[in-house]
N, C-alpha and C positions, 0 to 999 in steps of 0.2 A: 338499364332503366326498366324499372317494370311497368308491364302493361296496366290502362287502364281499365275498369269495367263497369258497367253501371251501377251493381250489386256495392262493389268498393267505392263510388265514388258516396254511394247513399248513406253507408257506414260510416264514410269520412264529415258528411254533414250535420249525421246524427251527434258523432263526437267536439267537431268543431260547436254547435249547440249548444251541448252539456257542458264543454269548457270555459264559453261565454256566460251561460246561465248558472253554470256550479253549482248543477246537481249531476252525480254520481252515474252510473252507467253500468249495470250489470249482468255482464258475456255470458249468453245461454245458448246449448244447441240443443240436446232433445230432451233435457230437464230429469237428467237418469241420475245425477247425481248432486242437486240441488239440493237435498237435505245434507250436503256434504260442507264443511265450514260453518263457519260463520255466518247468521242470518240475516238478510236485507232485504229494504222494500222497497229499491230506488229500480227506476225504470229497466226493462228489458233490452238487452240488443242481440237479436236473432240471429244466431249466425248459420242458422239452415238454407238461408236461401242463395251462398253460395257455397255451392257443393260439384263434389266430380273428382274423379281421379284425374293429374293432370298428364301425369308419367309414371310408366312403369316399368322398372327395367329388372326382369327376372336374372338376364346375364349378368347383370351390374348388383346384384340384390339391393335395388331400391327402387322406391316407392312415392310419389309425388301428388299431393292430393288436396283440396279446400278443407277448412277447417268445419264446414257444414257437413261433408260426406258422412253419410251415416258408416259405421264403423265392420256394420256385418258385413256391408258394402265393398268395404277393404279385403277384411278377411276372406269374401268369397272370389275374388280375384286372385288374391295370392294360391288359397286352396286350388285353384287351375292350374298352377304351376310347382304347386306342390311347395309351397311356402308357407312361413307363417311371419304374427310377431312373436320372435320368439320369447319375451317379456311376458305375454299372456294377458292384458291389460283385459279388467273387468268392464262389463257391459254395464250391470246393473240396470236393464232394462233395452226393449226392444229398440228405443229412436237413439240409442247413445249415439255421438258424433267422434269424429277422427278427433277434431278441437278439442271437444269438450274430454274424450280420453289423454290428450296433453295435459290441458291445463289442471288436471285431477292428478294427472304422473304418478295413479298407479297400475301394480303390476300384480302378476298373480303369480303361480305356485314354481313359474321356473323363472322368475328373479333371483331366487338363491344360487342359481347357476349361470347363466346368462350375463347377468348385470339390470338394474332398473330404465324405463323406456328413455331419462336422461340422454344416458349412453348409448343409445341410439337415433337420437337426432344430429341428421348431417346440418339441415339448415331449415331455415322459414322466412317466413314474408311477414310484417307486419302493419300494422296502421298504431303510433303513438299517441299519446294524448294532446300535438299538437295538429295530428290527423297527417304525418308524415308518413310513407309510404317508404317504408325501411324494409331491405332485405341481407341478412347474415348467412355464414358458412355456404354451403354449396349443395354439390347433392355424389358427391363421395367422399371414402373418408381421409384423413389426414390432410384438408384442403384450407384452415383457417389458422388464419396468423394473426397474432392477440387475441384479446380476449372473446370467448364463444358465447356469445349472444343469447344464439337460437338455445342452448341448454341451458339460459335461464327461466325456460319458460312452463317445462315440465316440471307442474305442483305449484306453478304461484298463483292458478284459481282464477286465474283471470283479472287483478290486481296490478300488472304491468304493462301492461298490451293487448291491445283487439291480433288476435293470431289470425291468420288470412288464409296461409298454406305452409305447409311443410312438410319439408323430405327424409323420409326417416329409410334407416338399413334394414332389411331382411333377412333371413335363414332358410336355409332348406330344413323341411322337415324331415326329423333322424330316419336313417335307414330300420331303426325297430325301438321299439318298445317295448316294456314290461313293469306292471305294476303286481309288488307284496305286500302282505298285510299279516301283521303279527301280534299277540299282546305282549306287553313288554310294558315295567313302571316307567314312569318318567326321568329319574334319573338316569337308568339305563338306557333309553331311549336318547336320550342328548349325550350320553355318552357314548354310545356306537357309531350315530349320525355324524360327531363331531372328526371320531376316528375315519371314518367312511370318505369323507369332506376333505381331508387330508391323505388318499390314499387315491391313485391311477382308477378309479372307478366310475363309472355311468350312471352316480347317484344324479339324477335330475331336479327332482321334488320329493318334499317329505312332509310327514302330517301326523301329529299324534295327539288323540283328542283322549281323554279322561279327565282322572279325578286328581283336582289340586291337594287334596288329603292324604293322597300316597296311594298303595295298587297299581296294580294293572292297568293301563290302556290300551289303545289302538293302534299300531304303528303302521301307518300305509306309506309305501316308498316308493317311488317308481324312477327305472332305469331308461335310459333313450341314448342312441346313438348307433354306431357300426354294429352291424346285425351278430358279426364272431363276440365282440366285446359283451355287450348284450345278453349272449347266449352263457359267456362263462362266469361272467357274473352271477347269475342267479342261483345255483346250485351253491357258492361261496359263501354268498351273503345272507340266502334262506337257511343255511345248514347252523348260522352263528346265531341266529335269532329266534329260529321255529319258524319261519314265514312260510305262506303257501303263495301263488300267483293267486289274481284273480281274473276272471273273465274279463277280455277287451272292454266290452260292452260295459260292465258292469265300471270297471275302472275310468274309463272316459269319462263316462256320467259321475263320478264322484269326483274328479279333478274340476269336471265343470260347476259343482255345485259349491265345490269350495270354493272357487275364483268368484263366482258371484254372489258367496255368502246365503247358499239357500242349505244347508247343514240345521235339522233343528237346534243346535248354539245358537245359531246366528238368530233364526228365526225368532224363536221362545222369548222376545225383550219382554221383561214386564214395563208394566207403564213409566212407575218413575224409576228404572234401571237405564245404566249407560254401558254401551258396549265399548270396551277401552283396547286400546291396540298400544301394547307395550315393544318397542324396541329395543334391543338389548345383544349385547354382545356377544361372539361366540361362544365362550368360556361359563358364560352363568347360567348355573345352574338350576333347580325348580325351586321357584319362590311363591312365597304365601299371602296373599290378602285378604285382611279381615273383613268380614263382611260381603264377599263377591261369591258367589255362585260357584257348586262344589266343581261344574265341568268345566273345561277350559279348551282349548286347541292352540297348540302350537304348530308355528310354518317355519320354511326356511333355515330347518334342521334348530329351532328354538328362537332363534332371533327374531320372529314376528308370534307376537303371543295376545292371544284374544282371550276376555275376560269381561264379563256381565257383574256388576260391584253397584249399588247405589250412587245416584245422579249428584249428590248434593257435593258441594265445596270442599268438605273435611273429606270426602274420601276420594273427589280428585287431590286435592293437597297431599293425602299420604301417599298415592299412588305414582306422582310423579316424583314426591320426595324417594321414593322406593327404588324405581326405575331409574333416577340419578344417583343412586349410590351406587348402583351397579353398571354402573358408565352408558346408560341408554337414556330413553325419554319414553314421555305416553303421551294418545290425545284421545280427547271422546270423538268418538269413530262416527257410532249413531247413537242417538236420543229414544226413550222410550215417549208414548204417547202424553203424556202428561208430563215432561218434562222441560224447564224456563227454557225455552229455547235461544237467550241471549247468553245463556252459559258461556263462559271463554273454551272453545274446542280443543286449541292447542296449546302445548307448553311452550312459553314466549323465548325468543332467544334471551333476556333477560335471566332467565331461571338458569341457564346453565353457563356455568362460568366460563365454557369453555367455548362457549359462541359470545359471549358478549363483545367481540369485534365488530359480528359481524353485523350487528344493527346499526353501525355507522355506514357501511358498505352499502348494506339494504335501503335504505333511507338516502342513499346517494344515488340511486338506481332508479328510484322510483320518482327522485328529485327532475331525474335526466330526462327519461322517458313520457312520465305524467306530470308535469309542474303544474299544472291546474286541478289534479286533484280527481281527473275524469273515472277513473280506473279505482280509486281507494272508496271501495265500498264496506274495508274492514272483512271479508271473509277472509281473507289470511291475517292475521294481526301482524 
């Protein structure tokens, strides 16, 4: 049975309220990634003010903590013991929370290797929309029989559940590193990367920013693991490409800038521009849209591809009809300043044939969980 606390009993009244009165309720902890989703103006529910690490088990690689915990919080605990998440999950701003890094589920530059922070939730606590105090999986792994809960909860925005705590896995961090940088077009850049991907190597993360028009770009790749591994790699895989190393320093700071989108790409929106994050499968190759902006950046050796294109409807329409031909999807990421902020963000499971199961599924889930509606404030559609 789980414990009570005052912090949870307040939350649960908060909820029980909102379910009686049927108005909405929407899960904030340090408001870092609030312009994320779908926009709403229904009351706030704080989840800072229960925070803490609960458990920490460096032998165990895991990590047990309130959904309020500020998130550096984390990270600087694990960094004592020479851990990390290895997912790299973005800040986007100083008060981020452990929570509010779940319910965003995402990840940064070594997701392409690793796997997304999904995959790495053992278990969590929650409070339902009938203010039940539910708790799934555990807190190692291979401990849950039927259906896993707690990994519904990375990336539903906080639409299914007030998240309370949860117990995510850890990593030690690699015995070495090494980040290269090369120019290289984009075809051939996805064509190496892909080869690389498929071969015994210590590719970690990769990044290649240029010009959607063809040329040259940027290839920066960087290696992580066993120091021997490590070390023979680099001479292999700079000798195929032209790459040189770059400085620790210099390369840290450019994996962190990428993770939290501070790359002038990212930066430079104009007002009514939208920044589109295309997903896409390993195999496709560099594709063209009209109207978007010459430079572009691709992650996770192509499969994550960012793209600055006009806000308006006809060129999200084409951009997701684009991205489903080639077996992915897009969504608008971020909004430029002058841009209708009820825009639809993401592509519906509707649009894609090959989820449209899954909106009976979804709609049963949230039927279970919220039946009063506490939680659907529409930021995930």
């Amino acid at each position: 049975m789980s414990l009570s606390h005052p912090k949870i009993d307040a939350f649960r009244e908060q909820i029980l309220n909102a379910a009686k009165n049927k108005t909405p309720l929407s899960i904030e902890g340090g408001g870092t990634k609030s312009w994320y989703g779908n926009p709403n103006s229904y009351t706030k529910l704080d989840t800072r003010s229960y925070s803490g690490i609960l458990e920490y088990q460096p032998e165990e690689l895991v990590i047990t903590a309130c959904a309020g915990t500020p998130l550096k919080e984390i990270e600087a605990a694990l960094k004592e013991k020479n851990q990390a998440l290895a997912f790299e999950p973005p800040h986007f701003g100083e008060n981020a929370t452990f929570g509010g890094a779940i319910a965003a589920g995402l990840a940064g530059p070594g997701r392409i290797t690793v796997g997304n922070f999904r995959d790495f939730v053992l278990g969590a606590r929650i409070l339902d929309g009938k203010g039940q105090d539910l708790s799934f999986g555990g807190k190692v792994m291979k401990n849950v029989a039927g259906y896993d809960v707690s990994r519904l909860l990375p990336g539903s925005l906080g639409t299914l559940a007030l998240l309370l705590e949860a117990s995510v896995k850890v990593l030690p961090k690699p015995a070495a590193t090494a980040t290269l940088r090369c120019q290289i077009s984009q075809a051939n850049a996805l064509r190496v990367l892909n080869e690389w991907a498929g071969q015994p190597l210590p590719l970690s993360a990769s990044c290649w920013i240029g010009s959607s028009k063809g040329g040259d770009g940027e290839l920066t790749f960087r290696l992580a693991g066993a120091a021997a591994a490590v070390k023979a790699a680099i001479p292999l895989m700079s000798s195929l490409v032209n790459a040189t190393e770059l400085n620790s320093e210099i390369a840290e700071n450019f994996w962190n800038e990428l993770r939290e989108q501070k790359l002038s790409t990212f930066i430079n929106l104009g007002a009514n521009q939208t920044l589109y994050r295309l997903a896409l499968p390993a195999a496709c190759g560099p594709i063209n849209i009209d109207g978007a902006d010459e430079e572009i950046i691709l992650e996770w050796h192509g499969q994550q591809r960012w793209v600055k294109a006009p806000s308006d409807e006809a060129h999200f329409k084409m951009i997701k009809a684009l991205a489903s031909a080639h077996g992915g999807h897009a969504t608008r990421f971020r909004q430029g300043a002058d841009v209708d902020p009820t825009y639809q963000r993401f592509t519906l499971l509707s649009e894609q044939a090959h989820s449209k199961a899954l909106e009976a599924v979804q709609e049963r889930l949230r039927s279970a969980f919220d039946p009063a509606g506490v939680f659907a404030t529409k930021r995930l559609p």
